[in-house]
Backbone as CSV, one residue per row, in Angstrom:
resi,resn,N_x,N_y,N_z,CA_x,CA_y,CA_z,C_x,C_y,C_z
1,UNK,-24.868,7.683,11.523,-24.248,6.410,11.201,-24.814,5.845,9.898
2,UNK,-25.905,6.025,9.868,-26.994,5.600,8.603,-26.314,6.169,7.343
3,UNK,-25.976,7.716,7.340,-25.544,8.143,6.416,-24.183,8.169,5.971
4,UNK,-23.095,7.518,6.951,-22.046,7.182,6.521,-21.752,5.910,6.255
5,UNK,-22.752,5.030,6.692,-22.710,3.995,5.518,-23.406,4.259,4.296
6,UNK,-24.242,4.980,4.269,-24.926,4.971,2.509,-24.299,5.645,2.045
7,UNK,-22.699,5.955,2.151,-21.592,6.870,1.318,-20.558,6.310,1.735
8,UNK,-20.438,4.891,2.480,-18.965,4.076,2.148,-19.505,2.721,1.333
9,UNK,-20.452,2.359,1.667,-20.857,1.174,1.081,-20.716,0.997,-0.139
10,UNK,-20.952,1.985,-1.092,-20.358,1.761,-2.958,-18.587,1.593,-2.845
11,UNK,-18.018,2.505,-2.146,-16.813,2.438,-2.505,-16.169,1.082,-1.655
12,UNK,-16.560,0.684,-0.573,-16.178,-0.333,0.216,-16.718,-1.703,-0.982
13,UNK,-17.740,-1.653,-1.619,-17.669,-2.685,-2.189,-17.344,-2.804,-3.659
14,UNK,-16.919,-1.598,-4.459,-16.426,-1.408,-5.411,-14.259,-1.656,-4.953
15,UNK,-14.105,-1.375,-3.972,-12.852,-1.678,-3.617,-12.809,-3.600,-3.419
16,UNK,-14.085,-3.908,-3.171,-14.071,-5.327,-2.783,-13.604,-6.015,-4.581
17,UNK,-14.151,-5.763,-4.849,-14.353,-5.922,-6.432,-12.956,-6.442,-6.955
18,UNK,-12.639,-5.148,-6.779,-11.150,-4.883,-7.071,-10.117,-5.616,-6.805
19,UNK,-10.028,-5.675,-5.627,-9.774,-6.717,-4.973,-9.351,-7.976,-5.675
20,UNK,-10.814,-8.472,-5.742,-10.454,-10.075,-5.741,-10.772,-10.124,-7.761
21,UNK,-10.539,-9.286,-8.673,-10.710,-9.501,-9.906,-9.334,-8.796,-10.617
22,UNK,-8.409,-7.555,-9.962,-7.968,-7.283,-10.183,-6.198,-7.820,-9.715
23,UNK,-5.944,-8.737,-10.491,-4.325,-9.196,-9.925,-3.172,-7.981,-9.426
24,UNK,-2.708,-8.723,-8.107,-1.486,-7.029,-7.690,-0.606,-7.607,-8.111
25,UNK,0.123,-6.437,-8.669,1.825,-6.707,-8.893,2.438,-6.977,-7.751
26,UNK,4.120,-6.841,-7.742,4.746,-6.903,-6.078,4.856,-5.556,-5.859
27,UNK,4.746,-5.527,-4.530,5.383,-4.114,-4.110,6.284,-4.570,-3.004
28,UNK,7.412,-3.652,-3.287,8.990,-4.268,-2.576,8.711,-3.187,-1.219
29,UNK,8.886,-2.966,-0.095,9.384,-2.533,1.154,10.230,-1.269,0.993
30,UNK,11.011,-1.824,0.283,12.367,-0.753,-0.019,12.434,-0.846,-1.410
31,UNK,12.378,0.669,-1.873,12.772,1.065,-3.715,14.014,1.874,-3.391
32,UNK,14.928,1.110,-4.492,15.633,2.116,-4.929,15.887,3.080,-5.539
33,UNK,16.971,4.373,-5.168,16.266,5.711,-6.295,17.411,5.696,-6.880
34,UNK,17.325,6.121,-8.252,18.388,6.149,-9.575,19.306,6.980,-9.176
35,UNK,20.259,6.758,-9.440,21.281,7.271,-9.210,21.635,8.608,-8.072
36,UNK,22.554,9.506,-7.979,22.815,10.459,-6.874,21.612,11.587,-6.994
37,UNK,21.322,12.084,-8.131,20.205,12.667,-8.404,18.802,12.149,-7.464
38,UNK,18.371,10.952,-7.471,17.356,10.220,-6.951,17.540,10.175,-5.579
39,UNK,18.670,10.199,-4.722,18.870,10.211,-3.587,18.698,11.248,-2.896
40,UNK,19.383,12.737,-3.901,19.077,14.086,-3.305,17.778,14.183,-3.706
41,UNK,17.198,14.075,-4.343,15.454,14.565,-4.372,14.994,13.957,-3.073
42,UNK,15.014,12.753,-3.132,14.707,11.929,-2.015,14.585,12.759,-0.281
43,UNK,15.851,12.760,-0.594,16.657,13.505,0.542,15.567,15.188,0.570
44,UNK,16.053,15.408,-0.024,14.697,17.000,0.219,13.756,16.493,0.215
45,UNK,12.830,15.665,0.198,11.721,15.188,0.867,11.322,15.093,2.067
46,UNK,12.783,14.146,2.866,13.138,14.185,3.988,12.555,15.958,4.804
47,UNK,13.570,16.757,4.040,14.192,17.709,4.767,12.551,18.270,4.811
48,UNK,11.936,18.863,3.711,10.639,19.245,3.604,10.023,18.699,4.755
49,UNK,9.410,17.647,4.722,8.534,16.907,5.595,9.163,16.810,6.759
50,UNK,10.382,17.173,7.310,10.621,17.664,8.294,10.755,18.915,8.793
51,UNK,10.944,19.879,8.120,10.224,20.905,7.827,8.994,21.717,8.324
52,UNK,8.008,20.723,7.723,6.513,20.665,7.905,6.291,20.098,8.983
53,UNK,6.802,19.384,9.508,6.111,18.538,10.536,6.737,19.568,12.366
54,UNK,8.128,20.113,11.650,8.660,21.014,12.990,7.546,22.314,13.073
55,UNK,7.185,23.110,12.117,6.328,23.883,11.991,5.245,23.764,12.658
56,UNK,4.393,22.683,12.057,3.351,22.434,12.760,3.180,22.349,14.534
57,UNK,4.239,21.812,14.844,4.355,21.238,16.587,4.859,22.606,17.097
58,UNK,5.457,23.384,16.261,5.767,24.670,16.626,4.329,25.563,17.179
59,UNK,3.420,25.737,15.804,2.155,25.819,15.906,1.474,25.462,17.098
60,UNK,1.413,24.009,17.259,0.500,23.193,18.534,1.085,23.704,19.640
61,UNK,2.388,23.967,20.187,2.759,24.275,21.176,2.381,26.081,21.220
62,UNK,2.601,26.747,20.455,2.202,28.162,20.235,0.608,28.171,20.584
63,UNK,0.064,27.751,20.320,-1.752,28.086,20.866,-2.061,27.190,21.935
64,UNK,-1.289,26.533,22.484,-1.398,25.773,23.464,-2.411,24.693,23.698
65,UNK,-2.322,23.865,23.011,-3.935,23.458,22.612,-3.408,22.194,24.075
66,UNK,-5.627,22.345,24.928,-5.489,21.240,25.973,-6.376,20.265,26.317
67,UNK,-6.997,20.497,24.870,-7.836,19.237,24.758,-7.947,17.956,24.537
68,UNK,-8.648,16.694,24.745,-7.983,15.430,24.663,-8.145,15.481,23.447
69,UNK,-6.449,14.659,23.179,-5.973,14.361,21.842,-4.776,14.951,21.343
70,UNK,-4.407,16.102,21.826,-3.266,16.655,21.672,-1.693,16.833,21.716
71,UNK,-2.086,16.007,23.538,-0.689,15.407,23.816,-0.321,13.823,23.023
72,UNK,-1.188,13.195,22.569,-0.620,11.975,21.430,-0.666,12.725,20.013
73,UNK,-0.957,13.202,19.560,-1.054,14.125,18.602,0.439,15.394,18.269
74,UNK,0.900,15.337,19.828,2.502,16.223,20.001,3.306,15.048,19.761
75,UNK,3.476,14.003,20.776,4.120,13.182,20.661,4.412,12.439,19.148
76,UNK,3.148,12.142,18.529,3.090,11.332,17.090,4.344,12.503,16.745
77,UNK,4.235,13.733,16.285,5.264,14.806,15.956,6.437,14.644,16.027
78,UNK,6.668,14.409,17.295,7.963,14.044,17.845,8.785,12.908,17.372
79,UNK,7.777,11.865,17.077,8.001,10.753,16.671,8.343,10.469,15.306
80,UNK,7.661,11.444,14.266,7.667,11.480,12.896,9.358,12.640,12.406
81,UNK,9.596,13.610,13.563,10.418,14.036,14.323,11.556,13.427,14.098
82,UNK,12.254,12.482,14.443,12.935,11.603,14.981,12.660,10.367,13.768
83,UNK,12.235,9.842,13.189,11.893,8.921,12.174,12.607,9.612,10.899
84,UNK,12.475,10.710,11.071,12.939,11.864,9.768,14.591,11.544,9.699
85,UNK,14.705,12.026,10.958,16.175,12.465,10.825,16.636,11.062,11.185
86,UNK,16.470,9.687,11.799,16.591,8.547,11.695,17.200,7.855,10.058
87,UNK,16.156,7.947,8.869,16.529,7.878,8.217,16.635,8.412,7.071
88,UNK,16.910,9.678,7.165,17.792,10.728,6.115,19.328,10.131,6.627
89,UNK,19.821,10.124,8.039,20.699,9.231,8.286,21.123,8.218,7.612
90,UNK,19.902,7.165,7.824,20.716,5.710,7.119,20.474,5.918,5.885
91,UNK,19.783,6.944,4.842,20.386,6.605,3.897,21.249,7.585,2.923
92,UNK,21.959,8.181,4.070,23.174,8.655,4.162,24.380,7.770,3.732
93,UNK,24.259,7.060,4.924,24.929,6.132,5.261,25.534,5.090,4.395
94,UNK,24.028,4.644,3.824,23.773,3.488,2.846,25.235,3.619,1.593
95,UNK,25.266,5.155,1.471,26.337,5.103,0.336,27.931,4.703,0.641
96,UNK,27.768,4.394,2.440,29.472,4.231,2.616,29.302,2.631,3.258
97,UNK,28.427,1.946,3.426,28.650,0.366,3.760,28.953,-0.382,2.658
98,UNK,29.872,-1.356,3.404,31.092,-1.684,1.970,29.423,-3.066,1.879
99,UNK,29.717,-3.301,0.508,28.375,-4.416,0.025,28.327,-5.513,0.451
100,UNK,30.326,-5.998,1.029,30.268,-7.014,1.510,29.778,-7.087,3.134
101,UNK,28.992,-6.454,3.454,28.307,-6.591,4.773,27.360,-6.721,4.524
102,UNK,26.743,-7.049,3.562,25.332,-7.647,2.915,25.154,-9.009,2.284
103,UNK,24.591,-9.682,3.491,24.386,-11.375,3.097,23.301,-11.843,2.202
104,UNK,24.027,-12.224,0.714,22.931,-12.492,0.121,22.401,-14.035,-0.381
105,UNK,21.185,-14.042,-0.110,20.520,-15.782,-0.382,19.747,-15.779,-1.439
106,UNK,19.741,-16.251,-2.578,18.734,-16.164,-3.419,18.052,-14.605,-4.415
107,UNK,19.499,-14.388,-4.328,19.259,-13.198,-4.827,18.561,-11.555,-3.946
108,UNK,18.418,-12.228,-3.088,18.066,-11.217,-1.574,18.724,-11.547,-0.710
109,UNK,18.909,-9.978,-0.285,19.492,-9.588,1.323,18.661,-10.303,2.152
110,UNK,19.547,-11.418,2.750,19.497,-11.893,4.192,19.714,-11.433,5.447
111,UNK,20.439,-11.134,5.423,21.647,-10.050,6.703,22.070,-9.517,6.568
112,UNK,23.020,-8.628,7.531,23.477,-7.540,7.538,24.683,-7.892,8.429
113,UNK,25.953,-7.871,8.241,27.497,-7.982,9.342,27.476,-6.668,9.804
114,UNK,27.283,-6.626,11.211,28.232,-5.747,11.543,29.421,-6.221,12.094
115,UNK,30.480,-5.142,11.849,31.759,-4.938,12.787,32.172,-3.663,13.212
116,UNK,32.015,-2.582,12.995,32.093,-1.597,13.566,30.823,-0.853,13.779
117,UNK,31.334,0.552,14.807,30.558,1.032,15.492,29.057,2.220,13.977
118,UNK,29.788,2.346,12.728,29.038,2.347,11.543,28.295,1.769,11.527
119,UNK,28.643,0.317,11.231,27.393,-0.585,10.895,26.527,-1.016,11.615
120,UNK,26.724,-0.209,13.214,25.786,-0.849,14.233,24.886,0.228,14.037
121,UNK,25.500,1.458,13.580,24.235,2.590,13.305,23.548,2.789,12.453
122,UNK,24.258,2.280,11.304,23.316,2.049,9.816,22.493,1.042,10.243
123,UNK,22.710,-0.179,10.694,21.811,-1.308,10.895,20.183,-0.753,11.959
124,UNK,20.529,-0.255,12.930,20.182,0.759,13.429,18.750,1.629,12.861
125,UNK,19.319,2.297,11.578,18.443,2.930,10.913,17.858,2.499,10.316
126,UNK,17.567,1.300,9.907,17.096,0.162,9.087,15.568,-0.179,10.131
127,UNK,15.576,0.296,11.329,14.523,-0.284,12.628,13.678,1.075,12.525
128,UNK,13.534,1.442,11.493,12.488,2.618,11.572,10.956,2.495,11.929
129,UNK,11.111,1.513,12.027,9.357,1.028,11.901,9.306,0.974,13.414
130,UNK,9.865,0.492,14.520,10.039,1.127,16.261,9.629,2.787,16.035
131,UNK,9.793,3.295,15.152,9.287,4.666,15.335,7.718,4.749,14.988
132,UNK,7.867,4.601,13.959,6.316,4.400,12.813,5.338,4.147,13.323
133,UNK,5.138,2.662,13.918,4.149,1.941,14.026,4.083,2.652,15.600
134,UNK,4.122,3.260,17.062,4.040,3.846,17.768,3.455,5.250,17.679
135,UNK,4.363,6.119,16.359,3.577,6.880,16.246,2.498,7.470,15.156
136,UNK,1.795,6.031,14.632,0.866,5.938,14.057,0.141,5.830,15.035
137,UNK,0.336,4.713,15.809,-0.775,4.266,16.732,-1.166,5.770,17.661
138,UNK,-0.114,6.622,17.924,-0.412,7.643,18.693,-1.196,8.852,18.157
139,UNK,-1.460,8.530,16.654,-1.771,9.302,15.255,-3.550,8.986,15.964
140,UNK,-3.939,7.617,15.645,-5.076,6.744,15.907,-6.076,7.525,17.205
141,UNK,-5.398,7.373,18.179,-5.662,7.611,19.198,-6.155,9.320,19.450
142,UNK,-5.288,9.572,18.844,-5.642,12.118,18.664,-6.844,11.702,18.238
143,UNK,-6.764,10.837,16.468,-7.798,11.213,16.135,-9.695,10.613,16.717
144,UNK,-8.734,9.777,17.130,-10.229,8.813,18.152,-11.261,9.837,18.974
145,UNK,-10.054,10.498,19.710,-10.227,11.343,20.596,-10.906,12.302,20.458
146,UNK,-10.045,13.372,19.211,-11.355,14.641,18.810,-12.243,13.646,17.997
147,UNK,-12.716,12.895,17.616,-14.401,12.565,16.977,-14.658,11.970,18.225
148,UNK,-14.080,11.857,19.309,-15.361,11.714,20.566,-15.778,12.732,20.850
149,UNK,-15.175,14.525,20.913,-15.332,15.289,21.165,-16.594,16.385,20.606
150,UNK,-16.564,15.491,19.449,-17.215,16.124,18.465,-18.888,16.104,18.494
């Protein structure tokens, strides 16, 4: 313990530093990507990292691993799984919702109309973070687990 603080403590307080001397710009939630070009790169990102992530669980299930940590560690998979193809979906999608289903206040999107069974699924894909934040937390927990093991 001794020695992993005398090797976070510079950077924990050189980040402090930073912090409070260095002004942040904004960072927006959602970027947009330039044109159709920016969307397909995008989009193979998607596909890659889904890709990678089927592989791997392929892997975990192939050696059968049954130690604690594994089964939140499958699941997170599953989850990142499903988050993938969630929204490679919506922003699929994104290119066929007419604009006027986008309520705008102040120069930002407020809302979202739906009226058809589309926009209840694009809207839908927009709730990615019900995936995320679950299977982060299930991310947390693997790794809790093997450094108890350890």
């Amino acid at each position: 313990m001794k020695r992993l603080l005398r090797t976070h403590i510079p950077a924990l307080l050189i980040t402090l530093l930073l912090n409070v001397t260095v002004p942040a710009s904004r960072a927006y939630a959602v970027q947009a990507h330039g044109g159709a070009e920016g969307l397909i790169s995008h989009e193979l990102g998607h596909l890659l990292f889904f890709t990678g992530m089927t592989f791997l669980l392929w892997r975990i299930q192939k050696a059968r691993f049954t130690s604690p940590g594994w089964r939140e560690f499958k699941i997170f998979l599953w989850l990142i799984l499903c988050w993938n193809v969630l929204t490679f979906t919506g922003h699929w999608m994104m290119e066929t919702v007419e604009a006027e289903h986008f309520i705008h206040h102040g120069g930002h999107v407020r809302s979202f109309r739906v009226e058809t069974l589309s926009d209840l699924i694009f809207y839908l894909t927009r709730l990615d973070h019900l995936l995320l934040v679950p299977a982060f937390f299930l991310l947390l927990l693997s790794i809790r687990k093997w450094g108890r093991n350890e």
